[in-house]
N, C-alpha and C positions, 0 to 999 in steps of 0.2 A: 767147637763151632766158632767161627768167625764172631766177633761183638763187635757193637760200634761204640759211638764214645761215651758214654753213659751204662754201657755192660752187658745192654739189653742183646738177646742172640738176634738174627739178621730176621729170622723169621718173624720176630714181634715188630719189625721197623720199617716198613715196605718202602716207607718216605722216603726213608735216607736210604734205601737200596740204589732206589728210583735215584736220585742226585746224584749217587755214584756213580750210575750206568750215562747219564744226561752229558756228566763232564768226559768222556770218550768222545771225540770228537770221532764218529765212525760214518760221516758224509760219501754217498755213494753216487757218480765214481767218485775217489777210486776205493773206497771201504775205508779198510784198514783196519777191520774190523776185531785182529789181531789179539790187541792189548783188553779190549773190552773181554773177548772171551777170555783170555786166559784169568780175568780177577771172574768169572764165574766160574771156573773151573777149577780155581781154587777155595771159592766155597763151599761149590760143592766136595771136596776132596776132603777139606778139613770138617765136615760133616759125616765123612766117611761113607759116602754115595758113588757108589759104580759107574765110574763114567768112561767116555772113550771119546779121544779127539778125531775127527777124519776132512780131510781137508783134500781142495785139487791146487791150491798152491800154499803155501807158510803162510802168507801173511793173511788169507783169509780163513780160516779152520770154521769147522761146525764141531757142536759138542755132542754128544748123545749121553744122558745120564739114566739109570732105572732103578728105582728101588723093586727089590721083589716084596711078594706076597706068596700067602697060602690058602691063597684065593684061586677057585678054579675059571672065572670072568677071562675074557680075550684082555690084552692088555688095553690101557689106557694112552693114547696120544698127548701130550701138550708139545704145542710147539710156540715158537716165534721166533722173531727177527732183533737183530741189533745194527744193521743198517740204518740211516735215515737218506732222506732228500736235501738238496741243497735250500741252504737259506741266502745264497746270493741275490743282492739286488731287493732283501726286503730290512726292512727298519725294524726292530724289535724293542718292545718296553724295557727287559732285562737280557741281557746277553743268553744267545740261543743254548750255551755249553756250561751253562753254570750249575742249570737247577736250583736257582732263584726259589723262595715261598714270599709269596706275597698277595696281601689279596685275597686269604685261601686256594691258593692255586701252587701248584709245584709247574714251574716256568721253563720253557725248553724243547729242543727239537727233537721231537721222538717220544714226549710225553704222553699222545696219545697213540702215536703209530711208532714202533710198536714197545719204547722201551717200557712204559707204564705194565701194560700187559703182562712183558718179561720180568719186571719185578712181583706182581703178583703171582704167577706164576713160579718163582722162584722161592715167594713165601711160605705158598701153600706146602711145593713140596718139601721144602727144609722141614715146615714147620710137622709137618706126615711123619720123616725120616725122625726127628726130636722126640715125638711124643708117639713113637712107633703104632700109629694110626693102623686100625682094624683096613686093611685095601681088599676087594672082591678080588682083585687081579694086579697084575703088576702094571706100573707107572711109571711111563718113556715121559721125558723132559729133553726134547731139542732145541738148542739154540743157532739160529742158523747165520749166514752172512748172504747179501746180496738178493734179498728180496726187491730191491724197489726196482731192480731191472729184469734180468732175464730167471732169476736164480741160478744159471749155471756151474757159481762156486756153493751154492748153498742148497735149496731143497731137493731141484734138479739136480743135484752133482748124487748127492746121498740116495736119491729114490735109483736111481739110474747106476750107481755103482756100489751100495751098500742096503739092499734091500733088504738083509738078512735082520738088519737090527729093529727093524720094524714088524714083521713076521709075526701073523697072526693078531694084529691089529685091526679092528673093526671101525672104530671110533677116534677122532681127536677133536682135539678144543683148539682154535685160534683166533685171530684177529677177527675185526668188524664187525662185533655182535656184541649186545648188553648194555652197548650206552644208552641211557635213555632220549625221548624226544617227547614232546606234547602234540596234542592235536585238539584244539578247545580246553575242556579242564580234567583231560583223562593225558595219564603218563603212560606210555610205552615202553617196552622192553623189546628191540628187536634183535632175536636170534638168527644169525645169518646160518641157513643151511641150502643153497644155492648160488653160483655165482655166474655174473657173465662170464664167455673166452674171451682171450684178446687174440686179435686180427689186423696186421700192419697192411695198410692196400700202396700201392704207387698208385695214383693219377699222371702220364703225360701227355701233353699237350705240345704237337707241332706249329711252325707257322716262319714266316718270311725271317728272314737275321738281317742285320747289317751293321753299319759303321752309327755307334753313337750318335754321332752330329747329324744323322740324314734318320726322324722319326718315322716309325712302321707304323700305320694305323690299321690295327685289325690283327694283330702278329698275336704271336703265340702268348705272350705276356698277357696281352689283351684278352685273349679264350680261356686262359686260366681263371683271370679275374669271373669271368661268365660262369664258371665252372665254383668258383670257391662260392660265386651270388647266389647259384643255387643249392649248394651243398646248405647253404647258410638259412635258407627263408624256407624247405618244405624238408620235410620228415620221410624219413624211411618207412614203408608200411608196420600197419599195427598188427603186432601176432600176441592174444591175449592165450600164454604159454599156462599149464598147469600151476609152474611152481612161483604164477604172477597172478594169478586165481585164488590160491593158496593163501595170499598174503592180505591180497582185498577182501577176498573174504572175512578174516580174520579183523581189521583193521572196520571196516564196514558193519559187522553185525555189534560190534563191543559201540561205537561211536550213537546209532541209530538213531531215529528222527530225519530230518531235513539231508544233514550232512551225513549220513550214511548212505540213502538211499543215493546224492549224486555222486560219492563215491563209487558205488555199487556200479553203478553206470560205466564206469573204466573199464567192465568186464565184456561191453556192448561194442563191438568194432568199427562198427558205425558210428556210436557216438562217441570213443577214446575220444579224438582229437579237439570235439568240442568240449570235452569235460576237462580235459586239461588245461584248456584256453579258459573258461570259467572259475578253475581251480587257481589258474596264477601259479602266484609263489609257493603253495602249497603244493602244485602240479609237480612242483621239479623234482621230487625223490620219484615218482611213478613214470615221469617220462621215459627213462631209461630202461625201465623193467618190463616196456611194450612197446619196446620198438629194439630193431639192433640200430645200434648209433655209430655214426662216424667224428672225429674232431683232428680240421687238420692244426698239423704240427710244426711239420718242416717244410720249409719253401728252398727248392733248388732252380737256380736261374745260369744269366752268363756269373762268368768267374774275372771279366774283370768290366771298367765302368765304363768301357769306349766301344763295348762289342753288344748289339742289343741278341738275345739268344732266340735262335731258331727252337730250339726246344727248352721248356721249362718244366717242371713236375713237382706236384706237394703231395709229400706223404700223411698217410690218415691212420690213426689210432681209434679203429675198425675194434667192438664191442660186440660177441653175437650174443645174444641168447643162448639159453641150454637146449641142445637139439638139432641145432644151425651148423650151417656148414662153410666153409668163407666161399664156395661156390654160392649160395645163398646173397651171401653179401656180394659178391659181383654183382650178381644179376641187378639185387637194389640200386646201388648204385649207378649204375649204368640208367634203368630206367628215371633214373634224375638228370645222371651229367651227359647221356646221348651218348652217340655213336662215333662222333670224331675224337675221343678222349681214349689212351692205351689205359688198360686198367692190370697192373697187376700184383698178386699177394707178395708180400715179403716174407712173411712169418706166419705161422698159424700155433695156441698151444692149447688144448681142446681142454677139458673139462667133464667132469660125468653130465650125464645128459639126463638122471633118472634117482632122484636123490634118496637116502634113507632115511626115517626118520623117526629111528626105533629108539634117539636117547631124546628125543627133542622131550617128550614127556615130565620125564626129570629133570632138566634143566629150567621149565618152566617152572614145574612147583620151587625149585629152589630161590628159585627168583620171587615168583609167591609170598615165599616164608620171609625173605630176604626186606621185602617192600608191599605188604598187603594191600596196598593201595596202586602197587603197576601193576602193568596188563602184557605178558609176554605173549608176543606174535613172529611169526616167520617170516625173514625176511630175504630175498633173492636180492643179493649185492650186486649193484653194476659195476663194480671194477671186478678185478682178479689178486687173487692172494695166493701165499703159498699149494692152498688146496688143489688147486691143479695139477701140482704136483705128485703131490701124495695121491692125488684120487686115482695114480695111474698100477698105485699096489688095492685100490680097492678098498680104501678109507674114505670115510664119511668127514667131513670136517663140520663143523659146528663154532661160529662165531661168539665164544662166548668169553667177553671180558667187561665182568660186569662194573658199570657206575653209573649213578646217582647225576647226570649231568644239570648245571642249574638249568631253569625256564632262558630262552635266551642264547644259550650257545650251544650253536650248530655243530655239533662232530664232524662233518661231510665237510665244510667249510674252516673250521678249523685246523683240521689235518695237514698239514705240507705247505702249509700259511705262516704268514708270521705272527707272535705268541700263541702257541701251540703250548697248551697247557691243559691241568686236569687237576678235579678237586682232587685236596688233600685229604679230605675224607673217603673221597670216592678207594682210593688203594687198598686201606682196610678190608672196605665193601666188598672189593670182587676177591679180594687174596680171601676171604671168610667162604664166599659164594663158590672158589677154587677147589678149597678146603674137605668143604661139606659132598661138593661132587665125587673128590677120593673117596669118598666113602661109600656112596650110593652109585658107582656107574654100571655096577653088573646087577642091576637091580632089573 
């Protein structure tokens, strides 16, 4: 088995996994995600783990690893990414590529999204395959490329051309789930097992063109601005959905007194939108998880600076809920921006609509066990992860990458931020919390 410099095997080290995967500089676009996978794919090889490369061009590959078992359980899922986002254009304490400790923090882009993850995950399993761990079932480890955009080279390529290696999977473990958060003087643990889809809409807007030097007043520029003002100041209607019920509830009866009960109230459609107004800063993890939301992105106008544009359009990074349809979201939309605005879908990538949540059980006690003093709850993510993916063979995805986050730092805001970091302890914690689930998933 691989060692690092001190002798210890990769399994006991998660740290310096984690550092090594940090300094791959695998920024998407355009990846390049390449050279990171191939040094896990040599870990796993010299651990003597069954793997298989599959890829839709060289330089971006996905890996798929399994240890068996004689366990009769469906197989187990882990997945993640080795992608990141760019850090253009922001200032970082320590260099984004280094994998910096300092602080108690291991420093870098992709610490928490998602190479952290991929290192515990990659502990667990070594450490499974090392000490030939009792498994109910067998245990898929994928490493993918190209989540932060479409996945076309990565989950989506795999689910859509290689569905065999997944076969008779029930369950997986990934991203956005187990960091903690606080709420007064109770700590959290939320398990993601629901997600928003994503939904790309165009807005355009017609109106008078001319020659730079001679100003339109009222033109198309003009109706757009009208358009982004009210996209900007009122909400899309409240739809308080099951698996957002699910979550207040959960959150609301643990909290109880004063601030339970006007949490409770998010459940009231009538009163959502003043309790979030009440709530503030607190309000912003629930807004999105009762409403589908739009955020624009891109603004397309004239293309050069003497011609003022008869048509301009900004495209929106359209979030539905589970259940919704991007007909759904037109319609919303539209009863904001009117009837002079063309409105149409770019892209739609749907999402299960109907979750399962036959392992949530045991990942909770684990966590439990883990932290007798946190309180795991379920949580309906509003972005989009790989899960969308995978949910299209009929896999449950489960957000579970457990840590310890200090009082203070926000996950949601940290992520694709500049210093994007994660305790040093915390690695251990979820690579143990990993560990222990090989053991118990077909329970």
């Amino acid at each position: 088995m691989e060692t690092l410099k001190d002798g210890a095997p990769v399994y006991q080290r998660p740290v310096e996994l984690l550092q090594r995967l940090l300094r791959f500089d695998t920024t998407n676009p355009p990846g390049n995600e390449g050279p990171c996978i191939a040094f896990i794919h040599e870990l796993l090889e010299n651990a003597g783990i069954e793997t298989a490369i599959r890829a839709r061009t060289p330089d971006r590959p996905n890996l798929v690893a399994r240890l068996r078992s004689r366990g009769n359980a469906p197989p187990l899922l882990l997945y993640g990414h080795v992608d990141v986002v760019t850090t253009a254009n922001q200032e970082w304490r320590y260099p984004p590529f280094e994998g910096t400790i300092a602080d108690g923090f291991v420093w870098g882009r992709g610490a928490l999204d998602m190479k952290g993850g991929v290192a515990m995950m990659l502990a667990a399993f070594l450490r499974a395959k090392a000490e030939n761990t009792a498994l109910p079932g067998d245990v898929i480890l994928a490493v993918v490329s190209d989540e932060e955009t479409t996945g076309d080279f990565g989950a989506r390529f795999l689910v859509e051309n290689h569905p065999d290696l997944f076969e008779g999977v029930r369950y997986a473990i990934g991203e956005c789930g187990g960091f903690s958060f606080y709420s007064g003087s109770k700590r959290f643990y939320p398990i993601m097992f629901a997600e928003k889809q994503r939904c790309a809409v165009r807005v355009t807007v017609r109106g008078q063109g001319g020659h730079g030097s001679m100003p339109v007043r009222g033109g198309a520029m003009a109706r757009l601005s009208e358009v982004l003002r009210r996209l900007d100041t009122r909400r899309l209607p409240v739809h308080v959905t099951p698996t957002a019920r699910v979550m207040i509830d959960a959150i609301s009866s643990t909290l109880g007194g004063t601030a339970g009960l006007v949490l409770g109230q998010l459940k009231n459609p009538a009163l959502t939108n003043a309790v979030l107004s009440i709530l503030g800063e607190r309000g912003t993890l629930f807004d999105p998880l009762l409403h589908n939301t739009v955020s624009p992105t891109i603004l397309r106008g004239s293309t050069t600076i003497n011609v003022i544009p008869s048509e301009v359009s900004v495209d929106l990074d359209g979030r539905l809920l589970p259940g919704f349809s991007p007909d759904d979201l037109i319609a919303e939309i539209r009863g904001i921006v009117g009837d002079e605005a063309e409105l149409e879908v770019l892209s739609y990538s749907p999402g299960p609509a109907a979750p399962d949540m036959g392992l949530f059980g045991t990942l909770s006690d684990i966590l439990r066990e883990a932290d007798p003093e946190g309180i795991p709850i379920p949580l309906l993510l509003s972005a989009t992860t790989d899960g969308r993916h995978f949910s299209q063979l009929g896999i449950q995805t489960y957000g579970f990458l457990p840590v310890q986050l200090p009082e203070g730092l926000n996950f949601i805001r940290t992520i694709h931020g500049a210093d994007e970091r994660i305790p040093v302890e915390g690695l251990g914690f979820g690579a143990e919390a990993i560990h222990t689930l090989l053991q118990r998933f077909g329970g």
